[in-house]
C-alpha positions as CSV (number, residue, x, y, z in Angstrom):
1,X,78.5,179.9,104.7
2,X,79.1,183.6,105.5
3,X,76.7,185.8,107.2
4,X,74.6,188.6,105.5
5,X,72.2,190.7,106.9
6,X,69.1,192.1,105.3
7,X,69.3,195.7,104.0
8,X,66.2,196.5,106.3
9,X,68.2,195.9,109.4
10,X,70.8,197.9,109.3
11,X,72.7,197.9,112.5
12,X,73.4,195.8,115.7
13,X,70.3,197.1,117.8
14,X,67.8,196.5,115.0
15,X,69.5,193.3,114.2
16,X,69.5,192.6,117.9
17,X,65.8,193.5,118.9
18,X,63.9,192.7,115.7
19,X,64.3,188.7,115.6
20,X,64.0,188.9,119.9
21,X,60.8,190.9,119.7
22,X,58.7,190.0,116.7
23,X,60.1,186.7,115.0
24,X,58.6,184.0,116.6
25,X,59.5,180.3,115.8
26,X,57.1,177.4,116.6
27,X,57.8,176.1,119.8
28,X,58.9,172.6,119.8
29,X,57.2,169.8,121.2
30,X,59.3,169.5,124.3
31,X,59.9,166.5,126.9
32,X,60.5,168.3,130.3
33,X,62.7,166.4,132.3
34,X,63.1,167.6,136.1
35,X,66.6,166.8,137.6
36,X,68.1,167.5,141.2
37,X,71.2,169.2,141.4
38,X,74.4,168.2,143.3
39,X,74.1,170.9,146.0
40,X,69.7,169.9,147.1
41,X,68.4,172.5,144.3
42,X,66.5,171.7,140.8
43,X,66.4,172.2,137.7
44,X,64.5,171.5,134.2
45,X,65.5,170.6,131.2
46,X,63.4,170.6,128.1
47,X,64.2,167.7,125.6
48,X,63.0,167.2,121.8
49,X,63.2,163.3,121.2
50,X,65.5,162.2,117.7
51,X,65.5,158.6,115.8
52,X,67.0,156.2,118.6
53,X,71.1,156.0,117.8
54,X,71.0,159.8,116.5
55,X,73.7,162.2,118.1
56,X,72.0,165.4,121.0
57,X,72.7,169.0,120.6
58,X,72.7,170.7,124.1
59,X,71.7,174.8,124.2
60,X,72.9,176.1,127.0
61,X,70.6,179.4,127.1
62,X,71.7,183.3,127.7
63,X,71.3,185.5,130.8
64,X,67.1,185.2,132.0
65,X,66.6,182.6,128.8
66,X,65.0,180.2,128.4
67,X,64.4,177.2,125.7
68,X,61.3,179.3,124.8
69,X,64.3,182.2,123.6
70,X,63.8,182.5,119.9
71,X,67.1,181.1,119.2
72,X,66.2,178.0,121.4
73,X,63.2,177.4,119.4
74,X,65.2,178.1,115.9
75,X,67.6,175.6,117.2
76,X,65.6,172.9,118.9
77,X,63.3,172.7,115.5
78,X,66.7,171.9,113.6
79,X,67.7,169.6,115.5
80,X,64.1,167.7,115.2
81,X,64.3,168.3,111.5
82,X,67.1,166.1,111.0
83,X,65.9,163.7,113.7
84,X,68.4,164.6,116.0
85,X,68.2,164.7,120.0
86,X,68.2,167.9,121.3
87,X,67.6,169.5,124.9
88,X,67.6,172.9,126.5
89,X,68.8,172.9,129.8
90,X,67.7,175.6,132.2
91,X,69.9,177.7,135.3
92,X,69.3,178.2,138.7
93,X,65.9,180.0,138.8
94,X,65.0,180.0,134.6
95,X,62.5,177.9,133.1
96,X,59.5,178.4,135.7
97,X,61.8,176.9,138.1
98,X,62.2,178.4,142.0
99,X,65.6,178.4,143.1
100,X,66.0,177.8,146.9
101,X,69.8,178.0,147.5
102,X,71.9,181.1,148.3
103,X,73.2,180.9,144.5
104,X,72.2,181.9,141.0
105,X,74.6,181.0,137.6
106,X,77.2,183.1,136.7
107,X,79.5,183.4,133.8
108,X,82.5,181.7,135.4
109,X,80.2,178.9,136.7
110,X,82.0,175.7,134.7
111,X,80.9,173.3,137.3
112,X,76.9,173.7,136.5
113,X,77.7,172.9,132.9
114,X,80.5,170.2,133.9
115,X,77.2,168.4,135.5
116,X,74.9,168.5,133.6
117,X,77.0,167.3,130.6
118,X,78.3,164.5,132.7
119,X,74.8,163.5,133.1
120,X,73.7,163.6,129.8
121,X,76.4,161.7,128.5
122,X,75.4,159.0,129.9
123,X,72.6,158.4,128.0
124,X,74.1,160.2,124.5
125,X,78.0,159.5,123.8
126,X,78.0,161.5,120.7
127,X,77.2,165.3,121.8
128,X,78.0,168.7,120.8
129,X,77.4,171.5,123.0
130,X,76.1,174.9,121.7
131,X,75.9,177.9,123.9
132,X,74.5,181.4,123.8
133,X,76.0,185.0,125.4
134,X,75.9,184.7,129.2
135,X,75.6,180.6,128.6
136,X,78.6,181.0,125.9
137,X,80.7,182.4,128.6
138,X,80.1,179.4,130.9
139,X,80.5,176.7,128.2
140,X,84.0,178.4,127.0
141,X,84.9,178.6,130.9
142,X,84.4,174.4,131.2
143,X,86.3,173.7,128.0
144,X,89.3,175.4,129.4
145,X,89.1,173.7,132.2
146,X,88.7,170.4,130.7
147,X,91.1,170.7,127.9
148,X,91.2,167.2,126.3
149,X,88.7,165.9,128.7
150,X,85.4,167.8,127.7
151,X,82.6,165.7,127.3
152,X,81.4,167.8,123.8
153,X,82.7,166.1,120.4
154,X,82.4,169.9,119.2
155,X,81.0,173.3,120.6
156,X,80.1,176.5,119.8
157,X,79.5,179.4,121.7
158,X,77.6,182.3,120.3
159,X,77.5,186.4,121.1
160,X,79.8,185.4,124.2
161,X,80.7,188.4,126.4
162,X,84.5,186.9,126.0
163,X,85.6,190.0,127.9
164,X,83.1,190.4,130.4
165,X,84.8,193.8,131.8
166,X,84.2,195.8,128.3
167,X,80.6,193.9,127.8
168,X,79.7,195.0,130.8
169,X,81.0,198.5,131.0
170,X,79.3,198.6,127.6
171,X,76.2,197.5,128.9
172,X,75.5,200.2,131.7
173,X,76.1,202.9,129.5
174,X,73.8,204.8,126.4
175,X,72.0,203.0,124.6
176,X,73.2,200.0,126.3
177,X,71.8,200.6,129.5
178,X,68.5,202.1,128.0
179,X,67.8,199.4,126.1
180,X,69.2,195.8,127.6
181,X,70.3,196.5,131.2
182,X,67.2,197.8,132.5
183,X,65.4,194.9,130.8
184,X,67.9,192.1,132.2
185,X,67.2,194.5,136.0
186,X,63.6,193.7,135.4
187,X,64.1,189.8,136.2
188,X,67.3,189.9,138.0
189,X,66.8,192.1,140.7
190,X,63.0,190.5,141.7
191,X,65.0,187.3,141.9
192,X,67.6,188.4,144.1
193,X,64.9,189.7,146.3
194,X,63.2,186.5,146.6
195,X,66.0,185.0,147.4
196,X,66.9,187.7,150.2
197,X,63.2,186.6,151.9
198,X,64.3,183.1,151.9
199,X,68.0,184.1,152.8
200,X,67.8,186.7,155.3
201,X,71.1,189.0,155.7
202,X,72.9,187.7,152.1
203,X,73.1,191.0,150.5
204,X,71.5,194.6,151.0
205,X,68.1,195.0,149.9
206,X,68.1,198.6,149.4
207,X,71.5,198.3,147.3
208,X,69.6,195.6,145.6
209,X,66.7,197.7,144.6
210,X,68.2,201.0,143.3
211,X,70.6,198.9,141.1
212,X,70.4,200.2,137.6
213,X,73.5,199.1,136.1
214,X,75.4,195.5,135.8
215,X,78.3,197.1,138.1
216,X,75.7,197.7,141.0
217,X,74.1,194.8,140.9
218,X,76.9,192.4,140.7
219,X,78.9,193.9,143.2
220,X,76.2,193.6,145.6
221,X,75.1,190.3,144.2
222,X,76.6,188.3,141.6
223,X,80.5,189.2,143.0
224,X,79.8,188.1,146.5
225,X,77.2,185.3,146.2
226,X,79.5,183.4,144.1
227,X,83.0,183.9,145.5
228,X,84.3,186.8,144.1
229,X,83.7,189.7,146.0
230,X,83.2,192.8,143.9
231,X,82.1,192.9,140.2
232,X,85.7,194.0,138.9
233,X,87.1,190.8,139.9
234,X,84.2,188.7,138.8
235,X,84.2,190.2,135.1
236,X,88.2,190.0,135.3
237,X,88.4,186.1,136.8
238,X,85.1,184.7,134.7
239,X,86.0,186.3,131.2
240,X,86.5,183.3,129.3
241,X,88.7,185.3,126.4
242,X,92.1,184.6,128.6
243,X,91.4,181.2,128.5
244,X,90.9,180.5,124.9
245,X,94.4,178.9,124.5
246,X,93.3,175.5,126.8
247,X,90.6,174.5,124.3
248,X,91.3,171.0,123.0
249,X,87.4,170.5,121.9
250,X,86.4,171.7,118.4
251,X,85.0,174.9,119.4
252,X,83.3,177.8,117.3
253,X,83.2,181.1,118.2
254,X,81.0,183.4,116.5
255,X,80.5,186.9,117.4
256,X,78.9,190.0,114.6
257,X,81.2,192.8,114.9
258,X,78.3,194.9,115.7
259,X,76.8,193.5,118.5
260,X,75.9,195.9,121.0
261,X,76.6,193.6,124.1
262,X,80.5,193.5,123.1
263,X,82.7,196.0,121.2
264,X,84.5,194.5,118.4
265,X,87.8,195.7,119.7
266,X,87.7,193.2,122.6
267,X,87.3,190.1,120.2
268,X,89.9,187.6,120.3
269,X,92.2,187.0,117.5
270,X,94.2,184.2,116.0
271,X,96.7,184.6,118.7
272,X,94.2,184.5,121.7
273,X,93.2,180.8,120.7
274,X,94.2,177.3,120.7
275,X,94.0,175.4,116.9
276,X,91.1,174.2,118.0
277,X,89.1,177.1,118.4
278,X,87.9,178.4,114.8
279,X,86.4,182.2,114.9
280,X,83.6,183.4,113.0
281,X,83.0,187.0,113.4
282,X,80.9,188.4,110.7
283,X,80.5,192.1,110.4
284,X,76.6,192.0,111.2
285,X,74.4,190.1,113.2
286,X,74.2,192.0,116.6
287,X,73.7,190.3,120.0
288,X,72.2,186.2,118.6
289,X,70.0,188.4,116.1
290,X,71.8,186.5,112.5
291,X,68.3,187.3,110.6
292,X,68.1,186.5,106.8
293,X,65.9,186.9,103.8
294,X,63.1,189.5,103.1
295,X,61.1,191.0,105.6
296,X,60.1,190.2,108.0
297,X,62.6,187.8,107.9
298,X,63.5,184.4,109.5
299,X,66.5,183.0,111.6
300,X,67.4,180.0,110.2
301,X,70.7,181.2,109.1
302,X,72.1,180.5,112.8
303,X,71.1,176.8,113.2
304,X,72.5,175.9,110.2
305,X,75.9,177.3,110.9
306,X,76.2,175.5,114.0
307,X,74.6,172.0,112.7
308,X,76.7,172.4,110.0
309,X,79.9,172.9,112.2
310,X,78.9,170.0,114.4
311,X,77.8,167.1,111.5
312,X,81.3,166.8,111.2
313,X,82.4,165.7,114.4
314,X,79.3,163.8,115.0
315,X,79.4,161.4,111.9
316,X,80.8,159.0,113.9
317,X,78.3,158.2,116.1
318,X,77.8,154.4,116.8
319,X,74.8,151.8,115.9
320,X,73.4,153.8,113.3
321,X,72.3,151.3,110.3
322,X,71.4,154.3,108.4
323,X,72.4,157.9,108.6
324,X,70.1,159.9,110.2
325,X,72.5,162.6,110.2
326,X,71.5,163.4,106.7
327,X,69.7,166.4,106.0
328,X,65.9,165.7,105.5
């Protein structure tokens, strides 16, 4: 089922901000579930409990989400619909959670989501993992590095910044900067500064607070907290678009052309990917917007892409007398 968008949003930013800022979805009656991470840390993961048997959907969130994001809630209401298992897991430091450790998440960071999934598999074998911009990033980054052994039966990442050097650069500049960057700043750099207090010496806190672009903050930051020195070669070692090729999961990737985060010239094509990777990169849509129908709207187009990618994959799941994977 192909995307359209409403005639009364006509571009990426409208299509971007509108369904962010003014549609808002239930919120889901959500289990939280506290777990401690490998390295002494925490995090919290909010759950919506499906008919015992049925299949989970993870949502890996974007950059300062949370599963309160619109698309969370869109998601997470979904998956309840069709009595489905679903969870939101939170990063370092999202979620109302303090983060005591001299790290944060990252776009590279495959071993947070490696975790995790190893975790929850345990307790769900038949899982597919969905994944949104900053989250998307990290997701496609663990599949590569799994290949055959990635704990998803399916995935899909969506509004990825698969180049992270041309999201960025478009990011800290126009309208870009204007409107996201200095909104993402707004969380970012008070969290870095807490973590300084607790950290003494990590980084420069004047560098820190005149930061008004991705490039200054992750080069004082990001780059250096997590191993990679200077923003250039964190965008250039973390973009998951060079690594397309080692996906052996089912994986969709679906990108609007006009999404403001990521030009359309740095997209991936046919020849970036392994067979496995199917691409889905509608001409409209802008940055996890995917709003349909009259105003003001709704959002449920983007759910039912994904559950319908996944059903497939996940038809096989064990000990069901019945098939709860029907749709209600």
């Amino acid at each position: 089922m192909s995307y359209r968008a409403p005639a009364w949003l006509p571009d990426g930013h409208s299509q971007t901000i509108w369904p962010a800022l003014m549609l808002r979805t239930p919120r889901p009656r959500y289990r939280r579930e506290q777990w401690p991470t490998p390295d002494g840390a925490s995090i919290a993961l909010d759950f919506v409990d499906g008919s015992p048997g049925s299949p989970l959907v993870v949502l890996f969130h974007g950059l300062e989400g949370s599963s309160d994001s619109h698309y969370a809630r869109a998601l997470m209401q979904a998956v309840a619909a069709r009595g489905w298992h679903g969870v939101v897991p939170h990063f370092r430091g999202c979620g109302g959670m303090d983060n005591p450790l001299p790290r944060a998440y990252h776009a590279g960071d495959a071993a947070e989501i490696r975790w995790i999934l190893q975790r929850l598999a345990l307790s769900y074998p038949a899982m597919a993992a969905a994944a949104v911009s900053l989250g998307g990033s990290m997701l496609l980054n663990y599949l590569a590095e799994e290949g055959p052994s990635a704990l998803p039966r399916a995935a899909a990442a969506i509004s990825a910044p698969l180049d992270l050097v041309a999201a960025s650069t478009r990011l800290d500049r126009g309208l870009g900067k204007l409107l996201y960057t200095r909104m993402f700043m707004n969380t970012l750099k008070p969290k870095a500064l807490a973590t300084l207090r607790q950290h003494p010496g990590l980084f420069d806190a004047k560098r820190v607070r005149r930061a008004r672009t991705f490039v200054e903050f992750d080069d004082v930051v990001t780059a250096p907290l997590h191993g990679y020195g200077s923003a250039l070669n964190y965008w250039q070692r973390a973009s998951s678009k060079p690594r397309l090729r080692q996906i052996s999961c089912p994986t969709l990737i679906l990108n609007a052309r006009n999404d403001p985060f990521l030009p359309a010239s740095a997209l991936p094509t046919l020849a970036d990917v392994s067979p496995a990777v199917e691409l889905d990169f509608p001409p409209h849509g802008g940055h996890v917007g995917f709003v349909s129908g009259r105003f003001p709207g709704h959002i449920h187009w983007l759910p039912q892409r994904l559950l319908d990618f996944f059903l497939p994959h996940l038809q096989n799941s064990s000990s069901q007398a019945t098939n709860p994977l029907a749709k209600p």
